[in-house]
Structure formats: C-alpha cells, structure tokens
C-alpha positions as CSV (number, residue, x, y, z in Angstrom):
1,X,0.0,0.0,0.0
2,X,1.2,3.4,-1.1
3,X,0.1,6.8,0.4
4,X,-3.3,8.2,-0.3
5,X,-4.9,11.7,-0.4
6,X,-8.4,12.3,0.3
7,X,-10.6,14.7,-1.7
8,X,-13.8,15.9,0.0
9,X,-15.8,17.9,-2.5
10,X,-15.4,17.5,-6.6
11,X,-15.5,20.9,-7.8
12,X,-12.8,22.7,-9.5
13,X,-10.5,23.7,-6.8
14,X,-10.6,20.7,-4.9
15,X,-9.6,19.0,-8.3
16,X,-7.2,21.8,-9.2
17,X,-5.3,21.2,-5.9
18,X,-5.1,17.2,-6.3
19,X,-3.6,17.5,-9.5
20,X,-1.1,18.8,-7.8
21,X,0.1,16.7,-5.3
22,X,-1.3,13.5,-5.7
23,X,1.4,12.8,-8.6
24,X,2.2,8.6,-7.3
25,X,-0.6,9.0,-4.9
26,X,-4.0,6.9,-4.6
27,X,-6.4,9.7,-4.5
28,X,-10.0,9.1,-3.2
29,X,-12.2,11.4,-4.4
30,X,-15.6,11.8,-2.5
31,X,-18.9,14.0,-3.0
32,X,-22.4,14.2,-1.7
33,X,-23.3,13.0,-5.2
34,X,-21.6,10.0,-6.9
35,X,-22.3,11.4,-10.3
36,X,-20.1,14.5,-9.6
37,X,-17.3,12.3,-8.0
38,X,-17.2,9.8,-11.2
39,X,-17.2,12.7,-13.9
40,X,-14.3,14.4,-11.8
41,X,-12.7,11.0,-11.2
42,X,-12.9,10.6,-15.0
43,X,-10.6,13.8,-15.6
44,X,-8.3,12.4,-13.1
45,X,-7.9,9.3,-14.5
46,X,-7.7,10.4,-18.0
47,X,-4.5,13.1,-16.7
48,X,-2.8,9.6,-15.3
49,X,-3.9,9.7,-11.5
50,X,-5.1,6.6,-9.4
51,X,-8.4,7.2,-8.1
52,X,-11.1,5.8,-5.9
53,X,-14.6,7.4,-5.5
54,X,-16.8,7.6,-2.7
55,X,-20.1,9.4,-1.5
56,X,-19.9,11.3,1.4
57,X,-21.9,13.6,3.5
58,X,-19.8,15.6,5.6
59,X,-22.8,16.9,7.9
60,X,-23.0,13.1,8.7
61,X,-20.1,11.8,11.1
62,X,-20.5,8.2,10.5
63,X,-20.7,9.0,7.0
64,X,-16.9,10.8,7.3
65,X,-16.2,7.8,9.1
66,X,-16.8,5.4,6.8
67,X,-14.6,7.8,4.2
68,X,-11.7,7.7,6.5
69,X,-12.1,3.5,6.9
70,X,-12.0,3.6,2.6
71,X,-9.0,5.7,2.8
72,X,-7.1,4.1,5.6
73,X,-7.6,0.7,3.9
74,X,-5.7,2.2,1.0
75,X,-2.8,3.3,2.6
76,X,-1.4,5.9,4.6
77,X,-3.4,9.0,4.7
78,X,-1.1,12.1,3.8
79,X,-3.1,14.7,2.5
80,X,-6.4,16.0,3.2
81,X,-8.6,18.7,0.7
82,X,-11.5,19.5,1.8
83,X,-13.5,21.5,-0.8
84,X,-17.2,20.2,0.5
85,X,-19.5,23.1,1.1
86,X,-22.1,25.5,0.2
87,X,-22.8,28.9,-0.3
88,X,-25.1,31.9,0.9
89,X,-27.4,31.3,-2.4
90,X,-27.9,27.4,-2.4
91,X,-28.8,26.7,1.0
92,X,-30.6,28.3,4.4
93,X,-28.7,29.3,7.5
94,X,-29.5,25.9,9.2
95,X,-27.8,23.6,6.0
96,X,-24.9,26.3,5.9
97,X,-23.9,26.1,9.6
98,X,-24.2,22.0,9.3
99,X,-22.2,21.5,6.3
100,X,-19.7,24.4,6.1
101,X,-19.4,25.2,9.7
102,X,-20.2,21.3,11.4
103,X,-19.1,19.4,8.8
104,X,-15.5,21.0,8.5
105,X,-15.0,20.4,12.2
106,X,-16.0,16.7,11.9
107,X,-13.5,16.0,8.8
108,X,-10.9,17.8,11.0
109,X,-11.9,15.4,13.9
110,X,-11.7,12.5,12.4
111,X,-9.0,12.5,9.7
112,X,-7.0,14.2,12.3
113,X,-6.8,10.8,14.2
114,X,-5.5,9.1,11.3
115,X,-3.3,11.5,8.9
116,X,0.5,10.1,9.0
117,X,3.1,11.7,9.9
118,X,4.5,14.4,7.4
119,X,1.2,14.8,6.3
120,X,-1.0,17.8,5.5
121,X,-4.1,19.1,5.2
122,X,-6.0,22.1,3.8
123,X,-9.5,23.0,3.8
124,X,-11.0,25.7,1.8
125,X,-12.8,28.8,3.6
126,X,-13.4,31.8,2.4
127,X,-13.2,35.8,2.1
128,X,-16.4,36.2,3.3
129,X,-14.9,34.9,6.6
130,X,-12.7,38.4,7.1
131,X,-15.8,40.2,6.3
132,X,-17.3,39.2,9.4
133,X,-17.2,41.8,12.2
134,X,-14.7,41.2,15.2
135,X,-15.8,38.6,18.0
136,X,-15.4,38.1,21.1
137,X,-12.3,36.2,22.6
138,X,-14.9,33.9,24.0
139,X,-16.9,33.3,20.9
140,X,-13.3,32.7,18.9
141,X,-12.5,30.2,21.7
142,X,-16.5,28.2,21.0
143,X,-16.0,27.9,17.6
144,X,-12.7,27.1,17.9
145,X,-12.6,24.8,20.5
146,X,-16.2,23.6,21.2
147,X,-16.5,19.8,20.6
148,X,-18.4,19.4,16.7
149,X,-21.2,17.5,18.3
150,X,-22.2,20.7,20.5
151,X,-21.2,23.2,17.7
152,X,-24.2,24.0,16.0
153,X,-25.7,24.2,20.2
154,X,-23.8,27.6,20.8
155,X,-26.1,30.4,21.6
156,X,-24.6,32.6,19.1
157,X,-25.7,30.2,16.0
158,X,-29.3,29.9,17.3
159,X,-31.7,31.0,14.4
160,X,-33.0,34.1,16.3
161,X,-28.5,35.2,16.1
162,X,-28.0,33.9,12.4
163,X,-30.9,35.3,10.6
164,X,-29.7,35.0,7.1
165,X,-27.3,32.9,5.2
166,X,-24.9,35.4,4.1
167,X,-24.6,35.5,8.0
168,X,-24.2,31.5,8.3
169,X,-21.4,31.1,6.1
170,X,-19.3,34.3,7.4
171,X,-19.6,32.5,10.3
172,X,-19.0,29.1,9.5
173,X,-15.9,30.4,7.1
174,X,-14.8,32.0,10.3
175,X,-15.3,29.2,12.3
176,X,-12.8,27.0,9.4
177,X,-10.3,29.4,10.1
178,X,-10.2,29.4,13.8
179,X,-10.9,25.7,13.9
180,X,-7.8,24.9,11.6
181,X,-5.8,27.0,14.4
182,X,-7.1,24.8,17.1
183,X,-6.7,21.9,15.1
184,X,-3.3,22.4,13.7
185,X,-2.0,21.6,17.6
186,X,-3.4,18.7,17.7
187,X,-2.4,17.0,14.0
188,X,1.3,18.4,15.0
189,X,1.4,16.2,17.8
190,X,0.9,13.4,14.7
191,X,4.0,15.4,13.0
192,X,0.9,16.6,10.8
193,X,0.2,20.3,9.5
194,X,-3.0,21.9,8.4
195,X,-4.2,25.1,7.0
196,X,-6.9,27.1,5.6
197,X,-7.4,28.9,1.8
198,X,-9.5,32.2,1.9
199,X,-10.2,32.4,-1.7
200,X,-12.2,35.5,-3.1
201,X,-14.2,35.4,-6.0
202,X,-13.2,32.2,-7.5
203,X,-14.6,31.1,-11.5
204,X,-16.4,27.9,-10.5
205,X,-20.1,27.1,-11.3
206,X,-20.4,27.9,-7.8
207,X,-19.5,31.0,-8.2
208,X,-21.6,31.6,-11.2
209,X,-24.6,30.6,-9.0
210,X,-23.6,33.7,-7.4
211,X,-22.8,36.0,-9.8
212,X,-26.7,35.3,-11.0
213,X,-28.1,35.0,-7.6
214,X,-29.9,37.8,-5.9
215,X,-26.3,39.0,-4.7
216,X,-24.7,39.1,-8.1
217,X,-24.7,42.9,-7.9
218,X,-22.3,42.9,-5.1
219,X,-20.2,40.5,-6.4
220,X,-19.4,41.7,-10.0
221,X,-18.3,45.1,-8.2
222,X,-16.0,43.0,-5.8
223,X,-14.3,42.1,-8.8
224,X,-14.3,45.5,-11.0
225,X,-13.4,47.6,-7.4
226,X,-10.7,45.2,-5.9
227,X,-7.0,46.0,-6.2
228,X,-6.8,43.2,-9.1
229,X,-9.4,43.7,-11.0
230,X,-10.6,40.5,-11.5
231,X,-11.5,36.8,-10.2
232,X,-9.2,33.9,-9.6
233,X,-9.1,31.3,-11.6
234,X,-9.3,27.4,-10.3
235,X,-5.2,26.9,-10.9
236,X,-4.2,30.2,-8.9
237,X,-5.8,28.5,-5.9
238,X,-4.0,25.0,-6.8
239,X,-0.7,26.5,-6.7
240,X,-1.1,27.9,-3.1
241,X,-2.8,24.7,-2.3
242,X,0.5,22.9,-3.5
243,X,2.9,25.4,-1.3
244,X,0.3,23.9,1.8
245,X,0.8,20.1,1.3
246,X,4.3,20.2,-0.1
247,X,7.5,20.6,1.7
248,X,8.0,23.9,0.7
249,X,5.4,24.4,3.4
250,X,6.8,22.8,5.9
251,X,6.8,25.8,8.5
252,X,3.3,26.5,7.8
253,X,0.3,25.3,9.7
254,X,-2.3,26.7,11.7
255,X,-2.7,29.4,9.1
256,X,-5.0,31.2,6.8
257,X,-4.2,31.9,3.4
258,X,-6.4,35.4,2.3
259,X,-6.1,35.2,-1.6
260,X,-9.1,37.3,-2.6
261,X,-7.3,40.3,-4.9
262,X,-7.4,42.4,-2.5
263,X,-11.2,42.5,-1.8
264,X,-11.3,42.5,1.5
265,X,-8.3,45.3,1.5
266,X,-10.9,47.1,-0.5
267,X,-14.0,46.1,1.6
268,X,-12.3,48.0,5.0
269,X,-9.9,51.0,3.1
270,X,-10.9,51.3,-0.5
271,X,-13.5,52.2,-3.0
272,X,-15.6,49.5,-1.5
273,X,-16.1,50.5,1.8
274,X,-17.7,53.5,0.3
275,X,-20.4,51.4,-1.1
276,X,-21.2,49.3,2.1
C-alpha cells in the first residue's frame, strides 16, 4: 500500500489542488453526489492519476467515518482537501452552519486521528470569513474549540443570532479558520500540518450561481473595485494549495491563506467600503 490523499468535495479547486500533489498517490475522491465524484474521477484518471470514489456527506459523522475506513484501507493518509461546502445562495442558514461550519470540524476530527506523519491538510474557507465583524475572545474560543457534536448548540448560532445565510457562512468560514488554528495543535502532535485557503471570487459554477443569484450585484463590483481587477481562476488557488501540502510548506500550519485580490483590503480602506 502506497500513500493516499483524500478529496472531499469535486468541484474545480478541490480538483485543481489534487492535480497537484497526488502525482504517485492513490487519490480518493468523494462528494455528496456519486455522479459528480465519477465525472471528476474521469478527468483524473484520464490526466494519469489513481483514483477511488466515494459518496460522502460531511454533515453526517458516520458517513466521514466510513470515508476515513476507505482511505485508511488504501494506505497511509497524507493529504487532506476539503472542498465540500455550500454557499449563501444554495442553501438556508441551518444547511450552511451544518455542512460548512459542522461538517469541516468533523473531517478535521476524524482524519485528524488518522493522517500520517508528514502529512498535511488544507480546507477551503473563504473571504467572506474576514468580512465578518470582530468577535469576542470567547466566541473565537466556542467555535474554535467547542467539541463538533455541540457546535451548532452555541447560543450565538441559534436562528433568532444567524438570521440569514450570508450571516451562516461568514460565520462558518470564520469558524474554518479558527478551527484549523485549534486543530493544527493537535495534528502536529501526529508530526501533521493543516491550514486554511481564503479564496475570493473564485470562476467555479459555484461561483456563477452567485454571480446570477440575488447577490450578483455585489459580487461583480467585488471584482471590478478590488485592487486586481478581477476573479481567480481554479489553478491560482492550486498553486497555493501545492505550497500547503508540499514541503516547501513545511513551517506553515495553523494558518489562513487570504487570496481574494485584495477585496477585502478594499472592503475595509478602499473604494468599496464606500459602497457598504
């Protein structure tokens, strides 16, 4: 048995970043929905990667268990992508908080008590995460450090505190961040790293959803007002994803990787903070 990296989540980046680093690696490539795992599996293959597929449904632990069995009976688990999630226009506050926010803690959880040593992990978050007004030290500390199972109990992700889902996934991309922090202590004591990727605007059908959703407005001036002048592309995100897992990384963990243009530079000193 060889070593094996774990993709949670088929979408572009996810795939972008395994191309990567999975180069003589079995890569195990698992969605919500087994169609989208088998078409990306099928690009994979084609490019000269190993791959496995599996359903998974990361607001379900057994069902991240049973991932992390598949995995482990491959071989040694030494990378982790997790690209599962949702966003503020495909999903209510209560699906947001369970998947992005819940679920992330669980794959943290439980590949954290099997990644090998001189592994790595990286889960993607997200801008809107820095957009989020400041917390308190105490509610960093919950969403850091509260068990997953009594997560989604905290007072301040009760319905009548998260009213909208623009609101769920600041938090819950806030949440990834400081999660990964709290996480990265424990996966070090495995001789394991593990970070976080911020992306901005990213040109995914993800993002398209947004860009035609009722928020589209905002977005398309995120992109004409930010210091680059335009979104990322799928690749841009790989290569930062590579500098996490690889050894070139090896002093990094417990961080978060802000690659948004420079919206959120904009969003608090520039032309977009104007517009708020």
């Amino acid at each position: 048995m060889g070593n094996v990296n774990v993709l949670i989540g088929a979408g572009s980046i996810g795939q972008a970043i395994a191309r990567r680093v999975s180069a003589g690696r079995h890569v195990v490539l698992a969605d919500l929905r087994q169609e989208n795992a088998d078409a990306a599996a099928k690009v994979l293959r084609d490019a000269g990667f190993e791959v496995s597929t599996a359903t998974v449904d990361v607001s379900s632990r057994p069902s991240v268990q049973e991932l992390v069995e598949l995995a482990a009976g491959l071989g040694d688990i030494t990378g982790v992508i997790h690209a599962a999630g949702v966003s503020p226009s495909q999903a209510s506050p209560a699906t947001i908080l369970a998947v992005d926010l819940y679920g992330t803690a669980v794959v943290l959880e439980e590949f954290g008590n099997v990644i090998a040593k001189g592994g790595a992990g990286v889960v993607i978050a997200s801008q809107s995460g820095h957009r989020l007004g400041a917390l308190t030290v105490e509610q960093n500390a919950a969403l850091a450090t509260t068990p997953a199972e009594d997560l989604l109990s905290l007072a301040m992700l009760q319905p009548d505190q998260v009213k909208d889902s623009l609101h769920a996934y600041q938090l819950s991309k806030r949440g990834n961040s400081l999660r990964v922090m709290y996480e990265a202590v424990r996966w070090g004591q495995r001789g394991a790293r593990v970070n976080t990727i911020s992306p901005g605007i990213v040109i995914t059908p993800l993002a398209r959803d947004e860009l035609t959703g009722p928020r589209g407005e905002g977005y398309r001036r995120m992109i004409e007002l930010c210091p680059v002048g335009r979104a990322a592309t799928p690749d841009e995100v790989g290569h930062v994803g590579a500098l996490l897992l690889g050894p070139d990384g090896a002093l990094i963990t417990g961080s978060d990787f802000l690659m948004d243009g420079g919206v959120t530079a904009s969003y608090w000193y520039g032309e977009l903070a104007a517009k708020q």
